[in-house]
Backbone as a chain_set.jsonl record, in Angstrom:
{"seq": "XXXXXXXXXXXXXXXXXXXXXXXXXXXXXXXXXXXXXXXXXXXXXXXXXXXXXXXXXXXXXXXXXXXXXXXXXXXXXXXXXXXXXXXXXXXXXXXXXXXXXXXXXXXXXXXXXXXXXXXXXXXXXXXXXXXXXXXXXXXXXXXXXXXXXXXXXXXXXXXXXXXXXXXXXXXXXXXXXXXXX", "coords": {"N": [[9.588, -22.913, -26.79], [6.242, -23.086, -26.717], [3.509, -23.09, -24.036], [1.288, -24.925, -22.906], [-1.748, -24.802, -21.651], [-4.338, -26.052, -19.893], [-7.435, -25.044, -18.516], [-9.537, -26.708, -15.929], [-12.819, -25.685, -15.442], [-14.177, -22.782, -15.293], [-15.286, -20.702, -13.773], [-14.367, -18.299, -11.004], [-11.723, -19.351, -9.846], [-10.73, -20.346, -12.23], [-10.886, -18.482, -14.694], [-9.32, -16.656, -13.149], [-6.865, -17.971, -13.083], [-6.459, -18.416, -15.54], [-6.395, -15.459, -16.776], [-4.173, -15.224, -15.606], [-1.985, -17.009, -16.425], [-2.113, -16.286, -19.278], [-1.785, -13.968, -19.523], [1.014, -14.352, -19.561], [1.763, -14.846, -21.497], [1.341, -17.699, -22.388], [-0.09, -20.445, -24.339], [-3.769, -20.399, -23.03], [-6.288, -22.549, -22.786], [-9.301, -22.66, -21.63], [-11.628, -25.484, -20.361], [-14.932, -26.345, -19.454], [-18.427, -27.351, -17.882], [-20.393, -25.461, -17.127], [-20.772, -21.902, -18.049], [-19.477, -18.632, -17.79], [-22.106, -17.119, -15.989], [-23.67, -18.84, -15.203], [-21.895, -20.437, -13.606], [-20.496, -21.897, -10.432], [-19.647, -19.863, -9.051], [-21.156, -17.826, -10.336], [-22.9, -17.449, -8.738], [-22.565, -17.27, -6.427], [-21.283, -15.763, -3.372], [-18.395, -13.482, -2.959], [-15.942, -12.72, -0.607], [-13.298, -11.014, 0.275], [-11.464, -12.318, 2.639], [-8.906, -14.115, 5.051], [-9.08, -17.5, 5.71], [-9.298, -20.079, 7.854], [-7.228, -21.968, 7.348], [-4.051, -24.508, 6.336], [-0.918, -24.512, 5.004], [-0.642, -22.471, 7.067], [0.977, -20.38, 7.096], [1.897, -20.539, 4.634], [-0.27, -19.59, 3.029], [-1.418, -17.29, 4.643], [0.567, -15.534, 3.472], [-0.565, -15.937, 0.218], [-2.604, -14.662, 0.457], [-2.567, -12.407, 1.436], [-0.975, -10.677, -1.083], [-3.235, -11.749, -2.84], [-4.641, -9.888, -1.87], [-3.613, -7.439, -2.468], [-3.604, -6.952, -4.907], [-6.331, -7.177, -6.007], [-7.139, -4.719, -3.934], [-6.407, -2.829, -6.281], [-7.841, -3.861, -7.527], [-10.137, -2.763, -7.634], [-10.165, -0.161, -7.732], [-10.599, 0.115, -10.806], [-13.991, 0.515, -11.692], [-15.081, -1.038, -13.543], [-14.293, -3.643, -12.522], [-15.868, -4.626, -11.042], [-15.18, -4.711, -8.267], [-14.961, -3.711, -5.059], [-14.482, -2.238, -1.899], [-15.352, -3.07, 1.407], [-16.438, -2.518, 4.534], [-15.754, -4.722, 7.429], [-16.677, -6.81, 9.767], [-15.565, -8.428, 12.277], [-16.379, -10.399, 15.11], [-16.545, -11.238, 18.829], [-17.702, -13.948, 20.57], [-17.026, -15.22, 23.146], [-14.667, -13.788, 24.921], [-11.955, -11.063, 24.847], [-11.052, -10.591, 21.626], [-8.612, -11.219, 19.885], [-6.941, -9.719, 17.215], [-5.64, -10.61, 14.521], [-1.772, -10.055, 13.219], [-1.482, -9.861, 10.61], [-3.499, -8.47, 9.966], [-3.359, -6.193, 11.728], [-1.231, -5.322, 10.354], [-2.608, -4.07, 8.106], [-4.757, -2.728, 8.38], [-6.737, -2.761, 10.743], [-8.816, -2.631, 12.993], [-9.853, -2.271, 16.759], [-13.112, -2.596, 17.871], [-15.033, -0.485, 19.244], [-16.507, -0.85, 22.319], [-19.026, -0.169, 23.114], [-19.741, 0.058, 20.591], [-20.646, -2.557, 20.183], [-22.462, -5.15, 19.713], [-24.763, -6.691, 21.982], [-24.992, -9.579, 21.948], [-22.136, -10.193, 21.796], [-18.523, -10.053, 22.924], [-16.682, -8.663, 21.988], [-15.0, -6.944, 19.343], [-13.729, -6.728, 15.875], [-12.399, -4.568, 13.268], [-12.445, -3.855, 10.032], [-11.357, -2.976, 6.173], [-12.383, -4.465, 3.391], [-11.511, -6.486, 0.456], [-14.174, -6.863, -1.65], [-16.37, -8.632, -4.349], [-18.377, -8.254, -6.819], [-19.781, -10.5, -8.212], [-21.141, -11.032, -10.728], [-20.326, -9.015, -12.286], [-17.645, -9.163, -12.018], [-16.829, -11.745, -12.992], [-17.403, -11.03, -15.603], [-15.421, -9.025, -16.057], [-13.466, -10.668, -15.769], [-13.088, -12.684, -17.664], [-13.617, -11.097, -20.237], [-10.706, -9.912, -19.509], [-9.635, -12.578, -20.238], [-9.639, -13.422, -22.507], [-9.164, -11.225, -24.204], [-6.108, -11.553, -23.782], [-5.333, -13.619, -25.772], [-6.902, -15.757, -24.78], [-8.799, -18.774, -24.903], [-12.585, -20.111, -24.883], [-14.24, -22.863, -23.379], [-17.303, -23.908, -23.821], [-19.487, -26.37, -22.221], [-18.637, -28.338, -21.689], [-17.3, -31.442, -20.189], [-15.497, -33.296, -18.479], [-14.594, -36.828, -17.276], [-12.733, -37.822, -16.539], [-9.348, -36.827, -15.5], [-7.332, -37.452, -17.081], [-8.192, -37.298, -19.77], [-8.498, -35.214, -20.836], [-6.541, -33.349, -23.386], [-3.926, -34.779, -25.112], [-2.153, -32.87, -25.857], [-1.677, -30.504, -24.217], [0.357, -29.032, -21.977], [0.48, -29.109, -18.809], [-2.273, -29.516, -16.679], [-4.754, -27.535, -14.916], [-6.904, -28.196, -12.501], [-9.629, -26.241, -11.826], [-12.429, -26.797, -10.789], [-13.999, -26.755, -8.736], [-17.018, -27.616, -7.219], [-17.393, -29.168, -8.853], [-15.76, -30.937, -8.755], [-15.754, -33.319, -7.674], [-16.802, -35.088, -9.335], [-14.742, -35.526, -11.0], [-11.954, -36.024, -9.862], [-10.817, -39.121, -8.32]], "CA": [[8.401, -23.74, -26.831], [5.079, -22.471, -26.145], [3.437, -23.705, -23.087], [-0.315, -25.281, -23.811], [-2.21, -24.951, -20.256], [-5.896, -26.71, -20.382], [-7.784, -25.048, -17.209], [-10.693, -27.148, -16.33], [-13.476, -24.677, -14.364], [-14.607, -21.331, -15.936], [-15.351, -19.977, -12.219], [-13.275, -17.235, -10.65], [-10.891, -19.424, -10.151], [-10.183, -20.476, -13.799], [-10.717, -17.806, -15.128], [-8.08, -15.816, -12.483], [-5.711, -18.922, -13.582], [-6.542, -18.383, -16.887], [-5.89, -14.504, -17.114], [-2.313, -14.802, -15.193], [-1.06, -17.66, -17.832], [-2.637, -16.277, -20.449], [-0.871, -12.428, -19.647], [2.457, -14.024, -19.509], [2.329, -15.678, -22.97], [0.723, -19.062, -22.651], [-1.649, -20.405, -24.867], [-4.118, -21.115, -22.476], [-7.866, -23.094, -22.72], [-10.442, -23.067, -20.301], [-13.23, -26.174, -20.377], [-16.28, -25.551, -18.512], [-19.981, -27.65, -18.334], [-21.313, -24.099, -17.071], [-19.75, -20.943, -18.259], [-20.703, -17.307, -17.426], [-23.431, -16.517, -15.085], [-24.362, -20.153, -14.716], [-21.132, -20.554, -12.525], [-21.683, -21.525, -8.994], [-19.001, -18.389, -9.167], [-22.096, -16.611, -10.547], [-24.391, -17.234, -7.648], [-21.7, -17.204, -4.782], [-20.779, -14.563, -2.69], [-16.845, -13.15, -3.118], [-15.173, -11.956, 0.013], [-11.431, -11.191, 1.093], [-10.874, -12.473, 4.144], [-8.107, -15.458, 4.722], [-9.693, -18.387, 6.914], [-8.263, -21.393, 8.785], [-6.125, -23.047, 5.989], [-2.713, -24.969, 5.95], [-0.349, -24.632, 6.333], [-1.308, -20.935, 7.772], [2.29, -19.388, 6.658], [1.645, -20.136, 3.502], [-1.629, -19.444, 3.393], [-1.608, -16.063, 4.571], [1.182, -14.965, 2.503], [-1.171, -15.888, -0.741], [-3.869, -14.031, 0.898], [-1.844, -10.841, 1.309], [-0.958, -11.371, -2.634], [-4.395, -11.229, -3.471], [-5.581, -9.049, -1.296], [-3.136, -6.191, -2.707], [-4.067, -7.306, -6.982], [-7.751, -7.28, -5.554], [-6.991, -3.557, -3.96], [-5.759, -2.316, -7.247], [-8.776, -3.664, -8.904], [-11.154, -1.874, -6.757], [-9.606, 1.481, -8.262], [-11.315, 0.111, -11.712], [-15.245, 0.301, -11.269], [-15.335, -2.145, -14.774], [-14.046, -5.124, -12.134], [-16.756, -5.476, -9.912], [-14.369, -5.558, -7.193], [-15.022, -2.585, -3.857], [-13.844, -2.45, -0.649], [-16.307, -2.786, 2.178], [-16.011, -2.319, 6.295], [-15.578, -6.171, 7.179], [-16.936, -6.35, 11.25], [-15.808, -9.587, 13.051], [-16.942, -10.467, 16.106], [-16.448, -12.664, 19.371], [-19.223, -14.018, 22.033], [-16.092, -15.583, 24.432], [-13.297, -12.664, 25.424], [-11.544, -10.123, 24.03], [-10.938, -10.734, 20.134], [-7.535, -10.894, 18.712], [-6.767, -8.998, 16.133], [-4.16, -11.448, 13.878], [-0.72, -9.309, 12.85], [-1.598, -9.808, 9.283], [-4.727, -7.543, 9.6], [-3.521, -5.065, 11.793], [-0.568, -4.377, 8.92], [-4.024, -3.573, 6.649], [-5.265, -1.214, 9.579], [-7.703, -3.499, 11.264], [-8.686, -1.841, 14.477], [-10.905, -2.768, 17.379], [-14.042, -1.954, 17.642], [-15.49, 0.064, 21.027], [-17.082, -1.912, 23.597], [-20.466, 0.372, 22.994], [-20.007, -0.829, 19.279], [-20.489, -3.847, 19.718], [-24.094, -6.044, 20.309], [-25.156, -7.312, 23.254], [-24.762, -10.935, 22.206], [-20.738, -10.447, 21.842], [-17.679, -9.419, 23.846], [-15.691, -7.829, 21.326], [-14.75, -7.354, 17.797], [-12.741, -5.576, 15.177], [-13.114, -4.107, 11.738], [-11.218, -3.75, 8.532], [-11.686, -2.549, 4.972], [-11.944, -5.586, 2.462], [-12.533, -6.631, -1.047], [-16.14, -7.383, -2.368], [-16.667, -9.008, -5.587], [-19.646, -8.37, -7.125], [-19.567, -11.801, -9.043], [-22.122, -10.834, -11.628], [-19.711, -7.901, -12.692], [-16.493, -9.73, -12.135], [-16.355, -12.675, -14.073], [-17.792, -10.727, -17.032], [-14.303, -8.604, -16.019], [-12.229, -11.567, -15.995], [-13.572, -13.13, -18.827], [-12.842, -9.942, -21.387], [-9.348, -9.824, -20.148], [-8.923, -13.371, -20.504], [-10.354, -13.559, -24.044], [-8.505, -10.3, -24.93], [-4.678, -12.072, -23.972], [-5.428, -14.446, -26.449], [-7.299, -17.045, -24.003], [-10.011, -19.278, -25.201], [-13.553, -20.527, -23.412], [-15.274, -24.096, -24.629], [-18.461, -24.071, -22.763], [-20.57, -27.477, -22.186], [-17.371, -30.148, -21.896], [-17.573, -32.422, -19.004], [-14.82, -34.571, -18.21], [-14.987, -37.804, -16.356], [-11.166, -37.885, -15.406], [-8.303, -35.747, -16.142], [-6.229, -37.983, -18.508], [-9.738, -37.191, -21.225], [-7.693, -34.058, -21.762], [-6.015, -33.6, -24.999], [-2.481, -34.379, -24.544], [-1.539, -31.388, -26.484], [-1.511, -29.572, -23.089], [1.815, -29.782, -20.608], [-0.649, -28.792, -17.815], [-3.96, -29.399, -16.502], [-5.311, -27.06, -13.446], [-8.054, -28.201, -11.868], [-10.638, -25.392, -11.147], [-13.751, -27.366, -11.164], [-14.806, -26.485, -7.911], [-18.094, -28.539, -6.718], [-17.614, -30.113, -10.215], [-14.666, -32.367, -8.744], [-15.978, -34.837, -7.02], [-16.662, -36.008, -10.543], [-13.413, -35.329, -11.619], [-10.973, -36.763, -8.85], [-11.399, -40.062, -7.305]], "C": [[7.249, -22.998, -26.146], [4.269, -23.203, -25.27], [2.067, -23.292, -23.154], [-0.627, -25.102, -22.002], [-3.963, -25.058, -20.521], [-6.046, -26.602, -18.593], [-9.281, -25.858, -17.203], [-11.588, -26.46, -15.401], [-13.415, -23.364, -14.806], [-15.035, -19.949, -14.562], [-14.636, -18.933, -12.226], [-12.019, -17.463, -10.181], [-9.976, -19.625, -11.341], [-9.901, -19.482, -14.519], [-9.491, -16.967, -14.507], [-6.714, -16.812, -13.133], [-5.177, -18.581, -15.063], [-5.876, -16.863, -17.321], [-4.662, -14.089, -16.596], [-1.244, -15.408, -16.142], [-0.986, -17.13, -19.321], [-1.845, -14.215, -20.558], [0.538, -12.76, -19.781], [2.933, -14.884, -20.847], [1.911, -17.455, -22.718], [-0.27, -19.543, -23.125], [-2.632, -21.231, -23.821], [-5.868, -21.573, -22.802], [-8.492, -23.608, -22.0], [-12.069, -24.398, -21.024], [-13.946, -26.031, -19.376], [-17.568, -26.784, -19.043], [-20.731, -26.219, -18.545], [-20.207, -22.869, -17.48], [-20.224, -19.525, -17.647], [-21.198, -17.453, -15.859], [-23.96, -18.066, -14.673], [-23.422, -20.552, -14.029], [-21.441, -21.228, -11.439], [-20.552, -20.357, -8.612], [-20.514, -17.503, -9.388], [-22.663, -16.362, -9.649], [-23.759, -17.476, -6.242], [-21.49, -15.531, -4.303], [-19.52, -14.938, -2.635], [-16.125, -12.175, -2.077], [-13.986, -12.086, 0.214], [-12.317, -11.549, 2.484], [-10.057, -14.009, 4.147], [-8.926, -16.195, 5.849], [-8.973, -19.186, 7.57], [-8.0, -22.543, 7.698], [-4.943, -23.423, 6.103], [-2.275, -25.28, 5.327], [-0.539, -22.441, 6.33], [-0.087, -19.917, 7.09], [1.98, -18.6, 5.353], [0.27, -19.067, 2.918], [-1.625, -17.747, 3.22], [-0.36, -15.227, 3.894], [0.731, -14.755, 0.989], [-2.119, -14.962, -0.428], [-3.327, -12.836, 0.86], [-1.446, -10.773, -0.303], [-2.279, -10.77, -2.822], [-5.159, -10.522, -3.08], [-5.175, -7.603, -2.125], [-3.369, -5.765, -3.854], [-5.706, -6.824, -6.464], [-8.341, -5.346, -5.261], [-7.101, -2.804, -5.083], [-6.991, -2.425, -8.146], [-9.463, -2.825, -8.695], [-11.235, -0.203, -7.403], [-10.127, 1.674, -10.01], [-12.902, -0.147, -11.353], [-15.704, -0.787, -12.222], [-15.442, -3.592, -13.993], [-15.36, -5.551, -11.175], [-16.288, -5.52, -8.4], [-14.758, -4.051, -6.274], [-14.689, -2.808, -2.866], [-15.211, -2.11, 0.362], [-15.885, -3.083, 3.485], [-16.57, -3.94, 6.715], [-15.975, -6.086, 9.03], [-16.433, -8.088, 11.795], [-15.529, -9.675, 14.649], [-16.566, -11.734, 17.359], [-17.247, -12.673, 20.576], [-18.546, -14.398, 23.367], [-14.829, -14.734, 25.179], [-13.347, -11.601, 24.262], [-10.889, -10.459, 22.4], [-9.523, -10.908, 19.928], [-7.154, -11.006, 17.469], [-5.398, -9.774, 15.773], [-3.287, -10.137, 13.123], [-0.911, -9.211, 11.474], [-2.74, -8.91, 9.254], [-4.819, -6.311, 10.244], [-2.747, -4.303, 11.115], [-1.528, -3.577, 7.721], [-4.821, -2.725, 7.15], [-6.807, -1.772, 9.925], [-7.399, -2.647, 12.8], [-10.047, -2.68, 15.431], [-11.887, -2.263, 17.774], [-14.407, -1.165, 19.089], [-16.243, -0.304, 21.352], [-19.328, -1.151, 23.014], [-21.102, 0.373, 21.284], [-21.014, -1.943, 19.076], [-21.757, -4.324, 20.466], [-23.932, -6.683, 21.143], [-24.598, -8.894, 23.296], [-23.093, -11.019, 22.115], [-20.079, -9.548, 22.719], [-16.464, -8.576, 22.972], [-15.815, -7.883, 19.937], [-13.757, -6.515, 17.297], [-13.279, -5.319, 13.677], [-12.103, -3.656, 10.799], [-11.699, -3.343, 7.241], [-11.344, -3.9, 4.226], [-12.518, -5.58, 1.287], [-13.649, -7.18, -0.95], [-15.882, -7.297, -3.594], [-18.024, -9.303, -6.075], [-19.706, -9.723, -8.81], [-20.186, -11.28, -10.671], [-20.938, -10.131, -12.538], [-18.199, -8.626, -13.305], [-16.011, -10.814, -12.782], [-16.94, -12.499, -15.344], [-16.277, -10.123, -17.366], [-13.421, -9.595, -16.348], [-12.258, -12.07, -17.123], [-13.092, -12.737, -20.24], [-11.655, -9.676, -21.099], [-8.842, -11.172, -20.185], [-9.11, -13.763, -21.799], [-9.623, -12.451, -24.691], [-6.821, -10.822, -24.949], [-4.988, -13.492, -24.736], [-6.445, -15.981, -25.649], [-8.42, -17.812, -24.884], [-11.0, -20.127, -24.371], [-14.079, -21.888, -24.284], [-15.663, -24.292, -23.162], [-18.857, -25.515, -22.882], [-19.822, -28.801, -22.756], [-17.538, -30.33, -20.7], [-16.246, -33.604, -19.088], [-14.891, -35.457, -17.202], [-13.601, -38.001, -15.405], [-10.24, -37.239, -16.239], [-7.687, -36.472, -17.288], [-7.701, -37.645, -20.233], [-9.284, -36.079, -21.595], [-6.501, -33.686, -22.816], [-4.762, -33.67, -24.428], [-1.397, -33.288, -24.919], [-1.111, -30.416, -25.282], [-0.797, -30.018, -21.843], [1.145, -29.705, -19.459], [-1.803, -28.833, -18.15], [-4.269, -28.91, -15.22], [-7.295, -27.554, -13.576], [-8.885, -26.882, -10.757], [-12.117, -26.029, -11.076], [-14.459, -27.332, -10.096], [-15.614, -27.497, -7.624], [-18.209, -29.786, -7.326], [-16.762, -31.152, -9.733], [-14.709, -33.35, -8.366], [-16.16, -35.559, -7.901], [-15.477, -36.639, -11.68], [-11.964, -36.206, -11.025], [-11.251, -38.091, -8.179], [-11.275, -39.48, -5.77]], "O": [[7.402, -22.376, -25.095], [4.19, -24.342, -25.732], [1.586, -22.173, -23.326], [0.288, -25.286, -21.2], [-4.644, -24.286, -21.196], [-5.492, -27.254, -17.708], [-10.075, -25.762, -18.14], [-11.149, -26.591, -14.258], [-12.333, -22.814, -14.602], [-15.02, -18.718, -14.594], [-14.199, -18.504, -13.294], [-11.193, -16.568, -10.0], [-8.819, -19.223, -11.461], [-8.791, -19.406, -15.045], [-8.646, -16.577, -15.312], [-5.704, -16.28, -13.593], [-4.052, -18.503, -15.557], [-4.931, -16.886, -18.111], [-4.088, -13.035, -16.872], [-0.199, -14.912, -16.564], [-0.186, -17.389, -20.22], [-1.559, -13.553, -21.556], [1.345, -11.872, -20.052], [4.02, -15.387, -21.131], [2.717, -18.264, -23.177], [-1.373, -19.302, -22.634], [-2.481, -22.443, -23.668], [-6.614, -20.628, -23.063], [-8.433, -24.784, -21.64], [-13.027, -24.193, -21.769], [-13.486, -25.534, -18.348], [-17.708, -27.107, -20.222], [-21.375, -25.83, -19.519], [-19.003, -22.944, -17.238], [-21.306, -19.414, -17.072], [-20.598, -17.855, -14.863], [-24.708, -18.198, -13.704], [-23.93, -21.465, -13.377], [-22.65, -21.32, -11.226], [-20.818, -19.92, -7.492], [-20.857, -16.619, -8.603], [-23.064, -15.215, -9.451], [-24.342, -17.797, -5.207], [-21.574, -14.471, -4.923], [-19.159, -16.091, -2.401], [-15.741, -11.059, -2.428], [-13.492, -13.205, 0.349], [-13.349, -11.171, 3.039], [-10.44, -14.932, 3.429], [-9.388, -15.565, 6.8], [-7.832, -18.823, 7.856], [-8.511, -23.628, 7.423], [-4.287, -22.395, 5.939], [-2.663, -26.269, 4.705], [-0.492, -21.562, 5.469], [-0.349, -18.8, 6.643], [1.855, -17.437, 4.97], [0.252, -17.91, 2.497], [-1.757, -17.086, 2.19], [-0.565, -14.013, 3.889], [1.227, -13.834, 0.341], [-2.475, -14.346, -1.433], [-3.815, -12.117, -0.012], [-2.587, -11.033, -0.688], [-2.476, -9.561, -2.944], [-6.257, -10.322, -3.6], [-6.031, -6.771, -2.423], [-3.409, -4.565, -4.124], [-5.971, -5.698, -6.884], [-9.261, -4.751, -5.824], [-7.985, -1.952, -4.994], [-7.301, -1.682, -9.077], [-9.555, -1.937, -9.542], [-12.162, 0.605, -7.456], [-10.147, 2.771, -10.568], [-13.073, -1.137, -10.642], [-16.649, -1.486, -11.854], [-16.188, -4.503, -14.351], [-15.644, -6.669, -10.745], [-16.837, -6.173, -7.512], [-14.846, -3.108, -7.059], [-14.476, -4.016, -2.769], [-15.957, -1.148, 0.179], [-14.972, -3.896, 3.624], [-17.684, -4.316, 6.349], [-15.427, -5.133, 9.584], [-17.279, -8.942, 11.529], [-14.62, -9.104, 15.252], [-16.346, -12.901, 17.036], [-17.445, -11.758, 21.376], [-19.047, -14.136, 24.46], [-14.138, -15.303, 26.024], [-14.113, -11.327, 23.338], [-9.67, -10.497, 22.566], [-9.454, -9.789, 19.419], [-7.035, -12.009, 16.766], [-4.351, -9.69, 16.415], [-3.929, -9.283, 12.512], [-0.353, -8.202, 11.043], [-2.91, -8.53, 8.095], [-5.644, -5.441, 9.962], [-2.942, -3.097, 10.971], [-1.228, -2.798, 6.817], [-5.555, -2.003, 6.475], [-7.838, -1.29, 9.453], [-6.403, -2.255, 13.407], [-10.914, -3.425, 14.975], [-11.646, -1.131, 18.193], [-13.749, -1.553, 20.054], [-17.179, -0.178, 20.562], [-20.379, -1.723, 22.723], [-22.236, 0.563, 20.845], [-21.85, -2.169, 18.201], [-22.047, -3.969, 21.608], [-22.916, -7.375, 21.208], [-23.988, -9.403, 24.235], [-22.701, -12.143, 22.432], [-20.604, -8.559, 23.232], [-15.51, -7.982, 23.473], [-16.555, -8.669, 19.347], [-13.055, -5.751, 17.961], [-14.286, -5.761, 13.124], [-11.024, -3.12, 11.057], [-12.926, -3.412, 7.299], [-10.24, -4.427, 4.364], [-13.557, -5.018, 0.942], [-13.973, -7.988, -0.079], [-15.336, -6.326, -4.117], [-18.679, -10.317, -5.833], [-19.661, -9.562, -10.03], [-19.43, -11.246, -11.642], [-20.622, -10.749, -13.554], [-17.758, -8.662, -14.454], [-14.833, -10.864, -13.135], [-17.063, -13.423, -16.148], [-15.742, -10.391, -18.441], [-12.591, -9.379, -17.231], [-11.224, -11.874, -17.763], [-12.513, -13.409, -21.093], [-11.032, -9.176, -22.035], [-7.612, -11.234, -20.175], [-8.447, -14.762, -22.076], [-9.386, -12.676, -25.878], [-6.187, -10.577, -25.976], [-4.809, -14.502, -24.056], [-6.491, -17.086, -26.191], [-8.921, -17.053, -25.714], [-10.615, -20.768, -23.394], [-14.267, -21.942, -25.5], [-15.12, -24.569, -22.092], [-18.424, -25.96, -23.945], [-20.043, -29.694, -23.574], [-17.945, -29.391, -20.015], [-16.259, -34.622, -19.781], [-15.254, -34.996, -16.119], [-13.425, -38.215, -14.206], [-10.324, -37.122, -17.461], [-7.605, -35.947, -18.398], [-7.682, -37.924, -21.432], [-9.576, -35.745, -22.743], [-5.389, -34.098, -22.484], [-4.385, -32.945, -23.508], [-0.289, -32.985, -24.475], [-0.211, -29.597, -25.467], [-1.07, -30.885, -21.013], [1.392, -30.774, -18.902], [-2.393, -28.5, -19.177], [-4.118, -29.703, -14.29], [-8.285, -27.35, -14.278], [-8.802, -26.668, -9.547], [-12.965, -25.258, -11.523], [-15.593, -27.802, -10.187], [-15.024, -28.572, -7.73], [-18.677, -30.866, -6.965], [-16.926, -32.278, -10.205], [-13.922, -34.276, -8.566], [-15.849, -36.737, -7.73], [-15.346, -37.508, -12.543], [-11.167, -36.852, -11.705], [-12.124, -38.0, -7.316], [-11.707, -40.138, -4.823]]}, "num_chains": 1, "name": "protein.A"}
């Protein structure tokens, strides 16, 4: 049986949803109000770094995941995706550096580094997604594994999706508050 997957959100997350189902053989279809460049993917800024999410285990085990796919893209200049020197900073003590970032060769910065208004920091190499670039990238390989895009649908609540489809991911981002009670 072939397995229908109806993503709703054309973003960078849908589309990332879209080009992992859609590489392993699923017919999948993205709805979207905005598609493209009209995103709020288009007009966001795209950094690695994992934040304060739970449950944290998990969490930063997805984050390592996409940090390493993310790496890999970086090595294509087509994705949009580069690695840039990531500086964070602290105004109350000495910083610590979390075990998950010094496995990625996060180091600390030197005291004569670091600005007046803080007491420490550290620094790391991370992805940058140049949005503009990157969901034109995602886009052409999710349209090349058979995917399909239907721009300028709006749903009011999930069951408005065709029941043809065993799944429905919600990528709708900002869009959901319209979407979810």
């Amino acid at each position: 049986m072939e397995h229908r997957v109806a993503i709703v959100g054309a973003g960078v997350s849908g589309l990332t949803c879209g080009v992992l189902f859609a590489e392993h053989g699923c017919h999948i279809a993205i709805f979207a109000k905005e598609t493209d460049q009209q995103t709020a993917s288009g007009a966001a800024a795209a950094l690695w770094f994992p934040y304060d999410a739970e449950p944290a285990k998990k969490v930063i085990a997805w984050a390592l995941q996409t940090y390493n796919v993310l790496v890999d893209l970086s090595k294509d200049a087509r994705s949009g995706v580069s690695m840039i020197e990531l500086r964070q900073f602290s105004r109350t003590g000495e910083i610590q550096i979390p075990q998950w970032a010094i496995r990625l060769g996060a180091r600390q910065i030197n005291r004569d580094e670091v600005l007046p208004a803080f007491t420490s920091g550290f620094m790391m190499n991370v992805p940058l997604m140049d949005t503009t670039i990157y969901l034109d990238y995602l886009a052409k390989r999710f349209l090349a594994a058979g995917g399909e895009i239907n721009g300028d649908v709006r749903f009011e609540k999930p069951e408005a999706v065709s029941p043809e489809f065993h799944l429905v991911i919600n990528c709708s981002g900002i869009g959901a508050k319209t979407l979810v009670p």
